[in-house]
C-alpha positions in Angstrom: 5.0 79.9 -30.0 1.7 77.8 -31.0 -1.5 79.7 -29.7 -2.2 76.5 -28.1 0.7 76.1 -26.5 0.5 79.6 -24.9 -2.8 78.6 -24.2 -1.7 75.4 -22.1 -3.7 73.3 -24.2 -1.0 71.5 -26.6 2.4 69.5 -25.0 5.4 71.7 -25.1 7.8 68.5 -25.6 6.1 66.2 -28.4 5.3 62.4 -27.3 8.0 60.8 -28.4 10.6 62.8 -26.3 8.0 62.8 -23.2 8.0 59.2 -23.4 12.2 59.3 -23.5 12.2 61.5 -20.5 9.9 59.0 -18.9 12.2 56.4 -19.3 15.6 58.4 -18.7 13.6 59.6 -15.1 13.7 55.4 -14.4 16.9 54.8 -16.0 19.0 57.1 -14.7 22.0 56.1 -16.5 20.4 56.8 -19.9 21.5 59.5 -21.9 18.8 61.2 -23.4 19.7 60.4 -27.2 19.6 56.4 -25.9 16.3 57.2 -24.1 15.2 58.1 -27.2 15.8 55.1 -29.4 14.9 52.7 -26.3 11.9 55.1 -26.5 11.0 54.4 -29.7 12.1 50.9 -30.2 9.8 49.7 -27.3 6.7 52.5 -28.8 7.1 50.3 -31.8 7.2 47.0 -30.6 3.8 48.1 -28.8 2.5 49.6 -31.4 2.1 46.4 -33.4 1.2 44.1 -30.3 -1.5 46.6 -29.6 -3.2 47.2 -32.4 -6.0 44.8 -31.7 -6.3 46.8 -28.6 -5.3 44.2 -26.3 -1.6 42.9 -25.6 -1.8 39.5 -24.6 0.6 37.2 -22.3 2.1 35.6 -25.2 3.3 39.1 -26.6 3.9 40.3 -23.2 6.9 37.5 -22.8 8.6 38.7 -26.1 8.3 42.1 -25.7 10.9 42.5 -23.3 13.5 40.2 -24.2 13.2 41.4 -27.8 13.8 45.0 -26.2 16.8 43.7 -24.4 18.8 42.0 -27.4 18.0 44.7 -29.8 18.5 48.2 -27.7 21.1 46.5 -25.8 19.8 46.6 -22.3 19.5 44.8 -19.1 16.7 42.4 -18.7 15.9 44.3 -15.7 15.9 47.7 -17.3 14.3 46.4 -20.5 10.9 45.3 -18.2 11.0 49.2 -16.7 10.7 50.4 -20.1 8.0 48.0 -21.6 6.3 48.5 -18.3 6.2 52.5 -18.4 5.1 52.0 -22.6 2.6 49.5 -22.1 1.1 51.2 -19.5 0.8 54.6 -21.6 0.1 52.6 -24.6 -2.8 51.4 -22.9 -4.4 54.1 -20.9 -5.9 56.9 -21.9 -2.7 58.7 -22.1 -1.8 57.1 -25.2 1.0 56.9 -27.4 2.2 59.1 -30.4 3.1 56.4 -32.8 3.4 58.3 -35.9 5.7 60.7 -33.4 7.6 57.7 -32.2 8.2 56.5 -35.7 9.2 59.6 -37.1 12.1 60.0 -34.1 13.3 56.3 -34.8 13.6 57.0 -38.3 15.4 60.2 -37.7 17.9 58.4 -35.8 18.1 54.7 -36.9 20.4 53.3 -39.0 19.2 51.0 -42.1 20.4 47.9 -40.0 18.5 49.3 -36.6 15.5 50.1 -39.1 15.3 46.7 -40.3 16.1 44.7 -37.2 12.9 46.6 -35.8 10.8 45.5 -38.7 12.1 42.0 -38.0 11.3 42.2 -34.2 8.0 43.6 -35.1 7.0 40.5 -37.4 7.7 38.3 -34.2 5.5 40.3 -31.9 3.0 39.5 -34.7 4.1 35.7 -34.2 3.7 35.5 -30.6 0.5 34.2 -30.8 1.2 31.5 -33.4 0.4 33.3 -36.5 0.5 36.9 -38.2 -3.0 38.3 -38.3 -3.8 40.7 -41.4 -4.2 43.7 -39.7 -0.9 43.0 -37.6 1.0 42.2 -41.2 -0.7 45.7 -42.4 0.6 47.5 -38.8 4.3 46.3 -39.6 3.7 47.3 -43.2 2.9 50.5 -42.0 5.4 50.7 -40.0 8.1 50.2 -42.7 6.7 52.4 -45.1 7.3 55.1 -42.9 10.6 53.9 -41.5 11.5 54.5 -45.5 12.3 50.8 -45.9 11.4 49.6 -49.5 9.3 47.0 -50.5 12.3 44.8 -51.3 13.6 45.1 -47.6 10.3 44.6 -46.2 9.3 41.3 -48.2 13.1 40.3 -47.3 12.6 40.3 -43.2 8.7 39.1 -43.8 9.5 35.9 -46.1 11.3 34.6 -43.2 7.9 34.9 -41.3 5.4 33.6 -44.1 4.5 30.3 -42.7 3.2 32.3 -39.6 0.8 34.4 -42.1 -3.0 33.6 -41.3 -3.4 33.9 -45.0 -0.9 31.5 -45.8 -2.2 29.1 -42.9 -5.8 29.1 -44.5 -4.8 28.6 -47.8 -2.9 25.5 -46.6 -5.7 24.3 -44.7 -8.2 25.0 -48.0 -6.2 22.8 -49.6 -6.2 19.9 -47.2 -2.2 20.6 -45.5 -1.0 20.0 -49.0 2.2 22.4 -50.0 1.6 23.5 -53.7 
């Protein structure tokens, strides 16, 4: 045992599986291995629509549906669980996200990994376009997650009209396509 921990000063379950015992205490019908990939999956999807510390109504509407078709859960349960993650995300509880990635990469598949990324870049899009430091946050993501540059640029190309950078080079050059 950690001197910290005996101490009471350090968490005796890391984040990510507090955050999975959060959700299984709302969804009761959970088991804790699916609490854990909802856990992370929705972390995730936060992570990217929070990281210019704001979520806004536009991300808001595709977080939970996005949650729904990809972790396979009711639209009813899939607003309890972006409810309880947006609300730690954005208190000053906070969320583990190199914790929550490192549990989703331990028990994704490749598929699950890549379908993430691609629910990531349309958090991004919610607001009409894929800011830098969003693209960079699902970049970050990935290289984590283990995904190669190959898969990355694969899910993203489908996303590159929605790149600010692309929008302002198309608008530097008067709407015209090169």
């Amino acid at each position: 045992m950690s001197l910290l921990k005996l101490l009471g000063w350090a968490d005796a379950e890391p984040p990510a599986e507090r955050l999975a015992a959060t959700i299984q205490t709302r969804l009761t019908d959970l088991p804790p291995a699916r609490a854990e990939f909802v856990a992370a999956f929705a972390g995730l999807l936060v992570r990217v629509a929070y990281v210019d510390r704001s979520i806004s109504e536009a991300e808001r509407a595709v977080l939970t549906p996005l949650l729904a078709a990809n972790a396979g859960l009711p639209a009813a349960e899939a607003e309890a669980v972006m409810e309880i993650v947006t609300h730690r995300a954005t208190t000053l509880e906070g969320i583990s996200y190199a914790s929550l990635t490192r549990a989703f990469n331990a028990i994704a598949t490749p598929d699950e990994k890549e379908r993430l990324i691609d629910c990531l870049f349309a958090v991004a899009t919610a607001g009409g376009s894929i800011s830098l430091v969003e693209d960079e946050e699902v970049r970050a993501v990935a290289r984590a997650l283990l995904l190669s540059h190959q898969q990355l640029i694969a899910v993203r190309s489908r996303y590159k009209d929605q790149l600010e950078v692309i929008q302002a080079a198309r608008r530097a050059r008067g709407g015209r396509e090169p």
